[in-house]
MIVEXTOR-968944 format. One record per residue: residue in three letters; x, y, z of N, C-alpha, C, O in turn; residue number from 1. Coordinates in nm, 4 decimals. Layout:
@type: Ala	nxx: X	nyy: Y	nzz: Z	caxx: X	cayy: Y	cazz: Z	cxx: X	cyy: Y	czz: Z	oxx: X	oyy: Y	ozz: Z	seq: NUM .
...
This chain:
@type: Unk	nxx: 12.2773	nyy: 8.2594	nzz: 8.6427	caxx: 12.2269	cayy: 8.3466	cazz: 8.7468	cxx: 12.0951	cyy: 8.4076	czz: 8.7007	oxx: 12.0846	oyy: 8.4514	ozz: 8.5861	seq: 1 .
@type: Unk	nxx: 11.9919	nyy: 8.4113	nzz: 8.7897	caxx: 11.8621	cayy: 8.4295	cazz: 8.7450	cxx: 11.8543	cyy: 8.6092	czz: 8.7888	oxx: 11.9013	oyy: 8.6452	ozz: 8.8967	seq: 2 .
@type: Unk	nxx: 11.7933	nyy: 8.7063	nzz: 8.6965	caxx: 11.7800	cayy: 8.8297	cazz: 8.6892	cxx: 11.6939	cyy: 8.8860	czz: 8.7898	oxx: 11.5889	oyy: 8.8229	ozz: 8.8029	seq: 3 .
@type: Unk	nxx: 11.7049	nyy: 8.9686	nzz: 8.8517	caxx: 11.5900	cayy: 9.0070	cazz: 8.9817	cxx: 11.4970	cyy: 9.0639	czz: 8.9227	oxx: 11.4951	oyy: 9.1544	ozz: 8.8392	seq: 4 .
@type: Unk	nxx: 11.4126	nyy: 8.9998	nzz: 8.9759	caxx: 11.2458	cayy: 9.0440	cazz: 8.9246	cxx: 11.1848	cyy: 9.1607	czz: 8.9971	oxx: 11.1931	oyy: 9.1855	ozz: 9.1173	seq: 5 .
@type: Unk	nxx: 11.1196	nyy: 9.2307	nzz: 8.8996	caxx: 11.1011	cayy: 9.3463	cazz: 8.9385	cxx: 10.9608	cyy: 9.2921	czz: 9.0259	oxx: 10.8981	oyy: 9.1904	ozz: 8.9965	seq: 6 .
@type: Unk	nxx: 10.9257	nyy: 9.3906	nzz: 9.1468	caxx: 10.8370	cayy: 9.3541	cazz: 9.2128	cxx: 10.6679	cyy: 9.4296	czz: 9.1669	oxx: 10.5696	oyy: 9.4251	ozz: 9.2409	seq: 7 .
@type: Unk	nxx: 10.6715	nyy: 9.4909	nzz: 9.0365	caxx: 10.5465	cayy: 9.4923	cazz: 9.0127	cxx: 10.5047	cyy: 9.4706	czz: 8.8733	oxx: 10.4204	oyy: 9.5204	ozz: 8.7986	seq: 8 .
@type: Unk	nxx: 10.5960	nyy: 9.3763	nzz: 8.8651	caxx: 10.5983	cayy: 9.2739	cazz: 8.7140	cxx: 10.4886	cyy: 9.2012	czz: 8.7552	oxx: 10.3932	oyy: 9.2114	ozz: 8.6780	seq: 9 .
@type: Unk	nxx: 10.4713	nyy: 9.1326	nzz: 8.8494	caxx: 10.4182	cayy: 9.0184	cazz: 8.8803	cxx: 10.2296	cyy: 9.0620	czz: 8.8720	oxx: 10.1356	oyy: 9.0013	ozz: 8.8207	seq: 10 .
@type: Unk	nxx: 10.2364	nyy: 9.1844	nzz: 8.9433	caxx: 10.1045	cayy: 9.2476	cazz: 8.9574	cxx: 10.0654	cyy: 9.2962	czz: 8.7957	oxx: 9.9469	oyy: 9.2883	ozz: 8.7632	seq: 11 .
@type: Unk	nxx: 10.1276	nyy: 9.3272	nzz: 8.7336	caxx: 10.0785	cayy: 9.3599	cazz: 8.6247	cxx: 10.0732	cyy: 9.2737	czz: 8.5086	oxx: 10.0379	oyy: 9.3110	ozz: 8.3967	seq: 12 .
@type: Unk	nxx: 10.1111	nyy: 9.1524	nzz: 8.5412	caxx: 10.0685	cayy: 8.9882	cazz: 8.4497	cxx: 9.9510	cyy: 8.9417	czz: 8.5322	oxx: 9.9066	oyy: 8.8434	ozz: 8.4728	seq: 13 .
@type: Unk	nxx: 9.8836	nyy: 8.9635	nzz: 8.6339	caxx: 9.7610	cayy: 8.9210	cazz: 8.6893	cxx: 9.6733	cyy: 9.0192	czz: 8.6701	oxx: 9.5656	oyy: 8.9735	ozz: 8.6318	seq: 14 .
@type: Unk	nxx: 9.6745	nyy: 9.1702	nzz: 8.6840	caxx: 9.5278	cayy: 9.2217	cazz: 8.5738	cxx: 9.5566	cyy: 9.2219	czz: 8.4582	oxx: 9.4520	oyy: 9.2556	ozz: 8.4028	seq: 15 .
@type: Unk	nxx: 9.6550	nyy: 9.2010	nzz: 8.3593	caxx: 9.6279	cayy: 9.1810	cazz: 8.2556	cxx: 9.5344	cyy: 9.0599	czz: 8.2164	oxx: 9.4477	oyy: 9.0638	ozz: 8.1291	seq: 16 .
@type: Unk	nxx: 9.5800	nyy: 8.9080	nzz: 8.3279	caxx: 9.5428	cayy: 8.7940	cazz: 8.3247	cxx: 9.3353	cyy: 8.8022	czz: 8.3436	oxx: 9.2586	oyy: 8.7210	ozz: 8.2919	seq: 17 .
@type: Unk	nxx: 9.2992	nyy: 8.9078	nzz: 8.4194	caxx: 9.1787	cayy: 8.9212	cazz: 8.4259	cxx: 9.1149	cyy: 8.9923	czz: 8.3649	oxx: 8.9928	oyy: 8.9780	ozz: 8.3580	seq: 18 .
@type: Unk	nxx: 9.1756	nyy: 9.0822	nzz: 8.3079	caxx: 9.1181	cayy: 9.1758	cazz: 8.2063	cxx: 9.0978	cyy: 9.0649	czz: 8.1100	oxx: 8.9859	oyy: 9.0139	ozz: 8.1043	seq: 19 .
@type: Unk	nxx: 9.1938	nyy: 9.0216	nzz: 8.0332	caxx: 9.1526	cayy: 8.9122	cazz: 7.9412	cxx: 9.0852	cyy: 8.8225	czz: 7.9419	oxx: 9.0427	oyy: 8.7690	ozz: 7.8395	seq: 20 .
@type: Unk	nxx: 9.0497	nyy: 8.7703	nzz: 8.1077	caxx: 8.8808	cayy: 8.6751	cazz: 8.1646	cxx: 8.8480	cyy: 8.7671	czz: 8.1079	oxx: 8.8679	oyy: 8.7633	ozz: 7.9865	seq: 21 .
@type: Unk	nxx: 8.7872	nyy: 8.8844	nzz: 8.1620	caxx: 8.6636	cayy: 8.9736	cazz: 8.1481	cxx: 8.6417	cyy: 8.9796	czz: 8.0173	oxx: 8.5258	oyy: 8.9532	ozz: 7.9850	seq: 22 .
@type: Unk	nxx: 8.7259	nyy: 9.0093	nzz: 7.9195	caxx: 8.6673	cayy: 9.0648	cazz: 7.7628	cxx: 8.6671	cyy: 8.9274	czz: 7.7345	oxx: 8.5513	oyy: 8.8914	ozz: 7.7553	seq: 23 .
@type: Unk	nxx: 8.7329	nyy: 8.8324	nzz: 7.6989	caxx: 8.6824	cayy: 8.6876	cazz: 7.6765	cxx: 8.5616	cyy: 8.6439	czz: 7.6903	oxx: 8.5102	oyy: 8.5987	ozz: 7.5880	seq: 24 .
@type: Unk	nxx: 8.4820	nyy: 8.6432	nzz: 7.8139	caxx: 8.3593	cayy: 8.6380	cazz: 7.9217	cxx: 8.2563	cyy: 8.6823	czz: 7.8425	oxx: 8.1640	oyy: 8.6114	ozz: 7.8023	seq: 25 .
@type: Unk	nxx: 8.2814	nyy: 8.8766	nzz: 7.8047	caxx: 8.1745	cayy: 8.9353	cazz: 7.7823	cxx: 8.1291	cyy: 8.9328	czz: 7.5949	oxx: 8.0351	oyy: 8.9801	ozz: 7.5311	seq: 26 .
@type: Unk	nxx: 8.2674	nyy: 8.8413	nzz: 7.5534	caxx: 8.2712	cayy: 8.8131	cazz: 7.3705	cxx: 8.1917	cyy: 8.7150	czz: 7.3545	oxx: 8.1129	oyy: 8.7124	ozz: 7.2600	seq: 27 .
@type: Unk	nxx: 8.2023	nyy: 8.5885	nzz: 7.4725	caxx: 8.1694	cayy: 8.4147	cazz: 7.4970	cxx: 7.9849	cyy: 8.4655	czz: 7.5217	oxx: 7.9170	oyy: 8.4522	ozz: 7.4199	seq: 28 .
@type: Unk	nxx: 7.9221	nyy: 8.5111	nzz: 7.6280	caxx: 7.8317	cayy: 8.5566	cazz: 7.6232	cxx: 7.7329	cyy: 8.6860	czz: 7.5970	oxx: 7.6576	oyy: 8.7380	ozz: 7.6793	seq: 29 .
@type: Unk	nxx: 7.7508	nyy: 8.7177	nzz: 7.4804	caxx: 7.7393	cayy: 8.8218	cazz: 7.3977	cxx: 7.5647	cyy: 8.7495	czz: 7.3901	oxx: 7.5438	oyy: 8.6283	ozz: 7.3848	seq: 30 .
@type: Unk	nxx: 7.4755	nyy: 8.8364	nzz: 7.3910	caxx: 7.2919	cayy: 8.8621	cazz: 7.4035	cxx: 7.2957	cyy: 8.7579	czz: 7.5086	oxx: 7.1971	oyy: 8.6861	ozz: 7.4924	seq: 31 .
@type: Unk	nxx: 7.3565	nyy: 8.7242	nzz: 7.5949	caxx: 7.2905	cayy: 8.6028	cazz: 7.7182	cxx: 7.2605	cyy: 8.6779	czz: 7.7692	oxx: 7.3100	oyy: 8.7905	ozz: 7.7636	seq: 32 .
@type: Unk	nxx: 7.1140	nyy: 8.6232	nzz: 7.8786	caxx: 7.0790	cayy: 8.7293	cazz: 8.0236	cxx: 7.1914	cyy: 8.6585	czz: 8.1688	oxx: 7.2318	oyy: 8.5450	ozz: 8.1938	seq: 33 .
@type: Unk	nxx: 7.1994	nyy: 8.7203	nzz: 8.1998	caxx: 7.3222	cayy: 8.7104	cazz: 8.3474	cxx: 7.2109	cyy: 8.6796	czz: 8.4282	oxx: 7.1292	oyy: 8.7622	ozz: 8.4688	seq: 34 .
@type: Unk	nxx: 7.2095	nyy: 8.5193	nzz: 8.4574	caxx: 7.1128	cayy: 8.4875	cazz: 8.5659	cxx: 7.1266	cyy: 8.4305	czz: 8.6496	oxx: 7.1703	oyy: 8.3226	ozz: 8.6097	seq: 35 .
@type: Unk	nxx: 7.1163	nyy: 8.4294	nzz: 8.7691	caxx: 7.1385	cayy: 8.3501	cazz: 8.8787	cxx: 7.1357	cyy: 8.2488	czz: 8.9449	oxx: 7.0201	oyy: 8.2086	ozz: 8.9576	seq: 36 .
@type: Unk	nxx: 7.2267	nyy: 8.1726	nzz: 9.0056	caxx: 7.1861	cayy: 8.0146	cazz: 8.9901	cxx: 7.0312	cyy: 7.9807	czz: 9.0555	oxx: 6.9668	oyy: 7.8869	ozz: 9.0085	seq: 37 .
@type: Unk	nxx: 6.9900	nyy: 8.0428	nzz: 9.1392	caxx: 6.8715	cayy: 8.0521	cazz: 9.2105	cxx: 6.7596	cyy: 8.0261	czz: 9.1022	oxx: 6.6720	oyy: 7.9423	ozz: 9.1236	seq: 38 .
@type: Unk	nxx: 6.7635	nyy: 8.0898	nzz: 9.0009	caxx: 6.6675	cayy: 8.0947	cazz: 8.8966	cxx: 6.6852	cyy: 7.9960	czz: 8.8093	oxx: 6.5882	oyy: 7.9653	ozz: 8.7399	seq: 39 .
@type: Unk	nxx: 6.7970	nyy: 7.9323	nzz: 8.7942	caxx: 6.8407	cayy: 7.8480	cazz: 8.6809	cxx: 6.8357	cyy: 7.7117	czz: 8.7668	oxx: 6.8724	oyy: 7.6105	ozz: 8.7070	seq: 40 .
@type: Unk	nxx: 6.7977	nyy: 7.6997	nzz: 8.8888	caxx: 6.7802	cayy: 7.5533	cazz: 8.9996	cxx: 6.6189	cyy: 7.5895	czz: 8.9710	oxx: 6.5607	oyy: 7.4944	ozz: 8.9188	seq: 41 .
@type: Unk	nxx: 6.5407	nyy: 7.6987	nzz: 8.9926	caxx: 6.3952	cayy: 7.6508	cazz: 8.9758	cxx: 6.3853	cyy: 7.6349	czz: 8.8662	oxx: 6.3231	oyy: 7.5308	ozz: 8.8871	seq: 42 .
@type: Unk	nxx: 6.3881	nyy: 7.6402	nzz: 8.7564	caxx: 6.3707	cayy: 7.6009	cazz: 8.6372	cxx: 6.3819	cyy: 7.4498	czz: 8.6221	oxx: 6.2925	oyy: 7.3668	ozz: 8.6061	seq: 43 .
@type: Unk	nxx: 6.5212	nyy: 7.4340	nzz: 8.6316	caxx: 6.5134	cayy: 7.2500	cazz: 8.6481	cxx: 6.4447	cyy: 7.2339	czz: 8.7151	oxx: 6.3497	oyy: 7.1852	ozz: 8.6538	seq: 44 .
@type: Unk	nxx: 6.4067	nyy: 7.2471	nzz: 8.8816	caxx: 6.3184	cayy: 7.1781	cazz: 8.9235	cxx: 6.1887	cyy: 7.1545	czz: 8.8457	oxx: 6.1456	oyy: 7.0408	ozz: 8.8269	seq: 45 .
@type: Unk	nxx: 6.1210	nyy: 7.2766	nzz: 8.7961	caxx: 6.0251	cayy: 7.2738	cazz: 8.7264	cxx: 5.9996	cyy: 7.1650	czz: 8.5651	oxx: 5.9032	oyy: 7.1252	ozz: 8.4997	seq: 46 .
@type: Unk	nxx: 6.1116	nyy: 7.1564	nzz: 8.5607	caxx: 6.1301	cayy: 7.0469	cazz: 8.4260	cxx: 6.1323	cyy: 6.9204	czz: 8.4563	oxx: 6.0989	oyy: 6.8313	ozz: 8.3782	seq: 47 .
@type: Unk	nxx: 6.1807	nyy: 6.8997	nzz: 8.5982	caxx: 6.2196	cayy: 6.7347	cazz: 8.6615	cxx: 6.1108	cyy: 6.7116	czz: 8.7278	oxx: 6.1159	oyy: 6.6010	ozz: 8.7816	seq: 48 .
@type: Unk	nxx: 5.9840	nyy: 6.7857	nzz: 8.7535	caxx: 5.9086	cayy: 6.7828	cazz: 8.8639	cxx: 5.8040	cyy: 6.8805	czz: 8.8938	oxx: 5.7904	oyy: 6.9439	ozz: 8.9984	seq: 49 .
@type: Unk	nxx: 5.7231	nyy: 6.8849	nzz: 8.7758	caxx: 5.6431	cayy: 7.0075	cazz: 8.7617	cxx: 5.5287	cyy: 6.9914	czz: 8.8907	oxx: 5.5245	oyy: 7.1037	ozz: 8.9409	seq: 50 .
@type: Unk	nxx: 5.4772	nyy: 6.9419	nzz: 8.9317	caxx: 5.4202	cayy: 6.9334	cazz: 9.0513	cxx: 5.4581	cyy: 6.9591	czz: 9.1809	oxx: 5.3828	oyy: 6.9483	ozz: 9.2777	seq: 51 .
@type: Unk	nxx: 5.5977	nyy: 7.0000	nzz: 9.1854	caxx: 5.6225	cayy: 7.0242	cazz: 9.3446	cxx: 5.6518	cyy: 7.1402	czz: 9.4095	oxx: 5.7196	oyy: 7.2369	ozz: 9.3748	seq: 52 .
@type: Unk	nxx: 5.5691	nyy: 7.1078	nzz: 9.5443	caxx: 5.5713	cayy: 7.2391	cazz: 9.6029	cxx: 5.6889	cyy: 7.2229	czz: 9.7190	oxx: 5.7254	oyy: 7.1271	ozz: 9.7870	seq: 53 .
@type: Unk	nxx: 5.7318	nyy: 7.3640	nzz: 9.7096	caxx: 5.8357	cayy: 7.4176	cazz: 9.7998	cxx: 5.7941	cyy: 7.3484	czz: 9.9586	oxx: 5.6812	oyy: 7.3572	ozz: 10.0069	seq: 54 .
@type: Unk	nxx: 5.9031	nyy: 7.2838	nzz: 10.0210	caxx: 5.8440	cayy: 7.3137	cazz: 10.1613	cxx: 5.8218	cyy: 7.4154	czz: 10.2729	oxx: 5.7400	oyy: 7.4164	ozz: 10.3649	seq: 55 .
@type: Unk	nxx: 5.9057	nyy: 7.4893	nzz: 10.2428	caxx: 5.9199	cayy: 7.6506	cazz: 10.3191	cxx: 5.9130	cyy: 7.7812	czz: 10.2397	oxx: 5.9317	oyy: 7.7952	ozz: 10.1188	seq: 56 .
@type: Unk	nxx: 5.8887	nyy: 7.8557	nzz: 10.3128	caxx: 5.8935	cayy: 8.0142	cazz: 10.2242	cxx: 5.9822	cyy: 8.0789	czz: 10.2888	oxx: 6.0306	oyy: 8.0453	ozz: 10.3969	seq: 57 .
@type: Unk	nxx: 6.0183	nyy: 8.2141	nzz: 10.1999	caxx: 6.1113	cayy: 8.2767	cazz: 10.2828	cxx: 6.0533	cyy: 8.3518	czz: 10.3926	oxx: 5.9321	oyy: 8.3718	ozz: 10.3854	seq: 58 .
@type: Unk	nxx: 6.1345	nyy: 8.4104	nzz: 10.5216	caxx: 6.1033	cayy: 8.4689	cazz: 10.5987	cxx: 6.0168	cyy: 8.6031	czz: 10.5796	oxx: 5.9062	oyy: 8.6414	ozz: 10.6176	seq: 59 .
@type: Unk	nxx: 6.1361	nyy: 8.6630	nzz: 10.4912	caxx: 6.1209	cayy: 8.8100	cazz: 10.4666	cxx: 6.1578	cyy: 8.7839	czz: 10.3281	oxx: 6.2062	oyy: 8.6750	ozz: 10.2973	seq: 60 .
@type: Unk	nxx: 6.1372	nyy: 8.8822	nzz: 10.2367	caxx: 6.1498	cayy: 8.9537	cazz: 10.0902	cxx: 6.1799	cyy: 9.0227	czz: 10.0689	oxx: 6.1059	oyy: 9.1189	ozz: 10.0896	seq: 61 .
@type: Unk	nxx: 6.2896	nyy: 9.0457	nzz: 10.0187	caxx: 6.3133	cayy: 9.2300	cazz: 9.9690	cxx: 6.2176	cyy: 9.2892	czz: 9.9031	oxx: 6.1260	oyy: 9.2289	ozz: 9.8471	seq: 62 .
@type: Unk	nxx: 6.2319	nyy: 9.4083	nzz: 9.9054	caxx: 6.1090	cayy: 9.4703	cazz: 9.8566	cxx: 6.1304	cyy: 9.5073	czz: 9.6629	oxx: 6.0444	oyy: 9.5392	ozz: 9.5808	seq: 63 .
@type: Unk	nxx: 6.2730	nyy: 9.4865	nzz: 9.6465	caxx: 6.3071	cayy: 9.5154	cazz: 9.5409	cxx: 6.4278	cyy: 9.4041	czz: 9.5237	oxx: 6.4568	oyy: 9.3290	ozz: 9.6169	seq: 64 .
@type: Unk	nxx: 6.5072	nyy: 9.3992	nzz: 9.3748	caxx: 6.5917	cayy: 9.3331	cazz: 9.3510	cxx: 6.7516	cyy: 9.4435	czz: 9.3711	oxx: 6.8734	oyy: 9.4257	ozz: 9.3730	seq: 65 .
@type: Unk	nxx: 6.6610	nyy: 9.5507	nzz: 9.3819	caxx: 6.8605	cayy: 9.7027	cazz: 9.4264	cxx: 6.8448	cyy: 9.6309	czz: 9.6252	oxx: 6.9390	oyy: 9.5793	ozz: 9.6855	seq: 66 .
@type: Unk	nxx: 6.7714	nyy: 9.6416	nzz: 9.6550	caxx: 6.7790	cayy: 9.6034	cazz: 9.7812	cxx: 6.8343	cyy: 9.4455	czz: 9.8189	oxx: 6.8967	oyy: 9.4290	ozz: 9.9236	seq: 67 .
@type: Unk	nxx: 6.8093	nyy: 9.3398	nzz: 9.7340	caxx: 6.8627	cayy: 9.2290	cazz: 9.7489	cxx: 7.0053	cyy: 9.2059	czz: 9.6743	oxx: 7.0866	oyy: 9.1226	ozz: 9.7142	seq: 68 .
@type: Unk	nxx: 7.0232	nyy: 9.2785	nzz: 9.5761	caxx: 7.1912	cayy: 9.3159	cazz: 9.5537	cxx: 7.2290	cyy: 9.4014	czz: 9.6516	oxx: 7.3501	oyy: 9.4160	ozz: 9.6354	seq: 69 .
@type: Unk	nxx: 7.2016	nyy: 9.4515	nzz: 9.7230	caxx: 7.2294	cayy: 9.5477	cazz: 9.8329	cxx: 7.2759	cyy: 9.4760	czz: 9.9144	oxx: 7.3872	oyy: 9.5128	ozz: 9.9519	seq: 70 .
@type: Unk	nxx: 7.2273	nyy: 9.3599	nzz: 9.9735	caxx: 7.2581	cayy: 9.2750	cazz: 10.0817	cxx: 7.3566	cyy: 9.2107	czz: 10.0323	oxx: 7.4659	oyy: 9.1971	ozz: 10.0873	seq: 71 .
@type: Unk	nxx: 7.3215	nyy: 9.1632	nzz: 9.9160	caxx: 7.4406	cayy: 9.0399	cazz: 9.8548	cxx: 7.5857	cyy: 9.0837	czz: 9.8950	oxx: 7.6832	oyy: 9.0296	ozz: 9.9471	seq: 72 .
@type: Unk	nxx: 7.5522	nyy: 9.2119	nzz: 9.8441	caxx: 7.7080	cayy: 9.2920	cazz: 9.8048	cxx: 7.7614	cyy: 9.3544	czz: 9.9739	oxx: 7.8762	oyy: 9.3517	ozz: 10.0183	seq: 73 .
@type: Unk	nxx: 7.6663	nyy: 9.3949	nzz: 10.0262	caxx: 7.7013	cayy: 9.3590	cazz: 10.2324	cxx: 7.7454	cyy: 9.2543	czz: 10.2334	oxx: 7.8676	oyy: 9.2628	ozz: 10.2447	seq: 74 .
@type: Unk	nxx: 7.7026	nyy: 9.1263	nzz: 10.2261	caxx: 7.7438	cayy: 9.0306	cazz: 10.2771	cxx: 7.8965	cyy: 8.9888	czz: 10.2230	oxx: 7.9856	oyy: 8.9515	ozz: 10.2994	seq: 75 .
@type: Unk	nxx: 7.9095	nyy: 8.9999	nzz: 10.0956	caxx: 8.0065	cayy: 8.9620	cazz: 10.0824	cxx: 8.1357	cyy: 9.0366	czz: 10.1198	oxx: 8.2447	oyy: 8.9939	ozz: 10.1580	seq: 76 .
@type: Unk	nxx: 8.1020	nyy: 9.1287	nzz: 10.1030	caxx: 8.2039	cayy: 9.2751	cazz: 10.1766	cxx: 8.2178	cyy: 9.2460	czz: 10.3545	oxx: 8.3268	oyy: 9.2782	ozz: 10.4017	seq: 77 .
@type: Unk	nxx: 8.1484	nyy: 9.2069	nzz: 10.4202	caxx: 8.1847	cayy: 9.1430	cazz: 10.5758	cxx: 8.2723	cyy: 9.0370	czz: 10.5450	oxx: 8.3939	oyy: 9.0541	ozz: 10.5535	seq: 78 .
@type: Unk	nxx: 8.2030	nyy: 8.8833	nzz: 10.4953	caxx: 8.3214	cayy: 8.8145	cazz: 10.4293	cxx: 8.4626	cyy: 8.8427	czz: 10.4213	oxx: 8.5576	oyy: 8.7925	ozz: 10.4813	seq: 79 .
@type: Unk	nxx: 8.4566	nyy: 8.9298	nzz: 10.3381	caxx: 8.6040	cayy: 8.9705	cazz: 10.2542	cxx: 8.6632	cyy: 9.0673	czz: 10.3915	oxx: 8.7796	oyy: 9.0545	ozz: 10.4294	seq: 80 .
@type: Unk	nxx: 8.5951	nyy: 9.1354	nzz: 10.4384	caxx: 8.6672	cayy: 9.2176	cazz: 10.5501	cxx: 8.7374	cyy: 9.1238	czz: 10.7170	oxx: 8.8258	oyy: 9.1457	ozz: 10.7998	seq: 81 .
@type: Unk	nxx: 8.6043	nyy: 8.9883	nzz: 10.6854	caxx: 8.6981	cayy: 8.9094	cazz: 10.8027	cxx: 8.8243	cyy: 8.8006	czz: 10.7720	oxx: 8.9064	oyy: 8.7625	ozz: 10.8555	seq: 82 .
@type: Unk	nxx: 8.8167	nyy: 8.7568	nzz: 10.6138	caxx: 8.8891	cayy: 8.6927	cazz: 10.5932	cxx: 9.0411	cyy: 8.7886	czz: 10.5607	oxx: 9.1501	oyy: 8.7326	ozz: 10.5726	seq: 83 .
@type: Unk	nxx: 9.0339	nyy: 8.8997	nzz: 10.5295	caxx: 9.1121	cayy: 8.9758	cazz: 10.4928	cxx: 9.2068	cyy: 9.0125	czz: 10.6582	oxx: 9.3289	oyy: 8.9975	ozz: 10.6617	seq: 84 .
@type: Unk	nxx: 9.1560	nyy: 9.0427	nzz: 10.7378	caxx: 9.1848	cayy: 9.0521	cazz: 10.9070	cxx: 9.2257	cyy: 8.9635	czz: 10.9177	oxx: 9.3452	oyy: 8.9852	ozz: 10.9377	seq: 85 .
@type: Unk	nxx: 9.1998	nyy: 8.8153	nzz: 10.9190	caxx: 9.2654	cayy: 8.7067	cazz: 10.9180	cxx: 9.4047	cyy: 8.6651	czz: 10.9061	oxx: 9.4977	oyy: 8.6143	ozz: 10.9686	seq: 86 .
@type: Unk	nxx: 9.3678	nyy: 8.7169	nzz: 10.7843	caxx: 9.5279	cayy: 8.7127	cazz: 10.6754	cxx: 9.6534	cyy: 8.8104	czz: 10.7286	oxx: 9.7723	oyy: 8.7852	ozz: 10.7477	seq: 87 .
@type: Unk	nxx: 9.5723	nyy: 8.9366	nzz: 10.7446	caxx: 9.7015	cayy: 9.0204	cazz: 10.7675	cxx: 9.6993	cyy: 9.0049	czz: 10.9372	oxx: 9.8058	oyy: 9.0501	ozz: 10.9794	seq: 88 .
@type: Unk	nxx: 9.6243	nyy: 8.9624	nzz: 11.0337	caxx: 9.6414	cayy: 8.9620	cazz: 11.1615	cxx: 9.7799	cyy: 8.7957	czz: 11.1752	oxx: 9.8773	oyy: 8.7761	ozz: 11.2478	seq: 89 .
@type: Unk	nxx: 9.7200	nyy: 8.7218	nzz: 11.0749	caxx: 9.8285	cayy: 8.6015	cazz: 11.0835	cxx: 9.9491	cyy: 8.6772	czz: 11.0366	oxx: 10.0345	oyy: 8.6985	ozz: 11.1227	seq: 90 .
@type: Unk	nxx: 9.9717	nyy: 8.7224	nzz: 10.9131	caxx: 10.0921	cayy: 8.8350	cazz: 10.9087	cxx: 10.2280	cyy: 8.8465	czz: 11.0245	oxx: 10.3276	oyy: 8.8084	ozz: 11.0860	seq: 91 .
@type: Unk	nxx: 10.1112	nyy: 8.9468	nzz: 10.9800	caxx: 10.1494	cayy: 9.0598	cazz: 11.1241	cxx: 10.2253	cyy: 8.9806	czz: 11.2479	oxx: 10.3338	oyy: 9.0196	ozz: 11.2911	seq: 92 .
@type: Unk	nxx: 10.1433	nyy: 8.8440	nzz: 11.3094	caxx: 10.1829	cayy: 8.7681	cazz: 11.4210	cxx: 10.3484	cyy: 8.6747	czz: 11.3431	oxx: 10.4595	oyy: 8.6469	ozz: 11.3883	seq: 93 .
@type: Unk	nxx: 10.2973	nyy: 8.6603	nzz: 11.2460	caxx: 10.4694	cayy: 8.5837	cazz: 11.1620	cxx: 10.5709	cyy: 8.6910	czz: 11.1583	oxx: 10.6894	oyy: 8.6595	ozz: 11.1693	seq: 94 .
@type: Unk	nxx: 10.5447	nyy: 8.7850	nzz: 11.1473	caxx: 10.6436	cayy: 8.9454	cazz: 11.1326	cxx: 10.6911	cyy: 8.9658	czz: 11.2678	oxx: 10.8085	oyy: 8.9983	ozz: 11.2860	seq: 95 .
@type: Unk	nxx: 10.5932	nyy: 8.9463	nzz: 11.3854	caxx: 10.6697	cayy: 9.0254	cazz: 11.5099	cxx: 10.7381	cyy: 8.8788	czz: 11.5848	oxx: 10.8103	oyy: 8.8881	ozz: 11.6840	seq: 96 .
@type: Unk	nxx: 10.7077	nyy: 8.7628	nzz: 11.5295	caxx: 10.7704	cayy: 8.6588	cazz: 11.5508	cxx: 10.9064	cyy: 8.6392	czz: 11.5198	oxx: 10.9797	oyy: 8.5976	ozz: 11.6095	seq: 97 .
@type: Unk	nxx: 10.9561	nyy: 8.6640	nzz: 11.3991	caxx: 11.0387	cayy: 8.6572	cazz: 11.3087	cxx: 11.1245	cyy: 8.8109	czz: 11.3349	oxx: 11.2292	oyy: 8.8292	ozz: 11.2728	seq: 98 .
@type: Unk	nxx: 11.0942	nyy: 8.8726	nzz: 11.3903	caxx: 11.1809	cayy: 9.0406	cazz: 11.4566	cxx: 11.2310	cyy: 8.9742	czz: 11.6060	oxx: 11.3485	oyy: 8.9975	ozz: 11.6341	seq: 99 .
@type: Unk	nxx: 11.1568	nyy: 8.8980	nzz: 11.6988	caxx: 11.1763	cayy: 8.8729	cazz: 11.8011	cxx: 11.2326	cyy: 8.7572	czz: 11.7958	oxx: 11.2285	oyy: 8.7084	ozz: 11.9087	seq: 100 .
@type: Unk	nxx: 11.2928	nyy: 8.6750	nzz: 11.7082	caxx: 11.3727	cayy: 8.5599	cazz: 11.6382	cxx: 11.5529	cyy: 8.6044	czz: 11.6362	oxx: 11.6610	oyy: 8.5577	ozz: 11.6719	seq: 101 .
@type: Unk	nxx: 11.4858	nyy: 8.7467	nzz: 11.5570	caxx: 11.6739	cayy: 8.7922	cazz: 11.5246	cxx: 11.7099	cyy: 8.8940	czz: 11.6569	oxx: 11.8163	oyy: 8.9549	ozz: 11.6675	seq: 102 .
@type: Unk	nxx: 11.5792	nyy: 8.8998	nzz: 11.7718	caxx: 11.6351	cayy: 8.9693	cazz: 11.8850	cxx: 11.7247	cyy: 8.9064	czz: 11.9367	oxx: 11.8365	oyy: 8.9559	ozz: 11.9511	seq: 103 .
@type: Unk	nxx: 11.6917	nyy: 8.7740	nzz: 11.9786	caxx: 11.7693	cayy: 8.6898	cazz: 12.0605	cxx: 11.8652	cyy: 8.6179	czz: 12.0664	oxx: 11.9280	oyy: 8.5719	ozz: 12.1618	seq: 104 .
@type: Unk	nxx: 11.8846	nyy: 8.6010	nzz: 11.8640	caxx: 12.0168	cayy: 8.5705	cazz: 11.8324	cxx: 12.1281	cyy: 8.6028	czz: 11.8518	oxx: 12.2204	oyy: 8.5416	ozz: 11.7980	seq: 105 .
């Protein structure tokens, strides 16, 4: 007979599990600069192909790099707020499904 698992066992073996990414991460790249793939694609280009020019420019520019982490971190926060609605709106629709299941029984 298998022992009932406590229900916040489970949560506390997954931040441990990321805490240990994180300090792993920050031991593995110890003096690296944290750079972005954006910067690390022009570079190759520039090594595979020192002559070529971009075909387009950007529209607009941030005026700063706090302002373009600014957006980043918007954007991904809409993301996460519609996929998150998603999830618990599918929920939610399996829950009042599954109440209106044992009504009729």
């Amino acid at each position: 007979m298998k022992a009932p698992e406590k229900p916040g066992f489970r949560n506390i073996i997954i931040i441990a599990a990321i805490a240990a990414l994180l300090v792993f991460s920050i031991f593995v790249s110890r003096g690296e600069d944290f750079e972005g793939t954006d910067g690390q694609a022009q570079k190759a280009i520039e090594e595979l192909s020192p002559g070529y020019q971009p075909w387009f420019s950007s529209v607009w520019t941030p005026p700063g790099s706090e302002i373009e982490s600014l957006l980043f971190a918007l954007q991904a926060a809409l993301g996460s707020g519609i996929i998150g609605y998603y999830f618990g709106y599918q929920r939610g629709r399996d829950k009042h499904r599954e109440k209106e299941k044992k009504c009729y029984k």
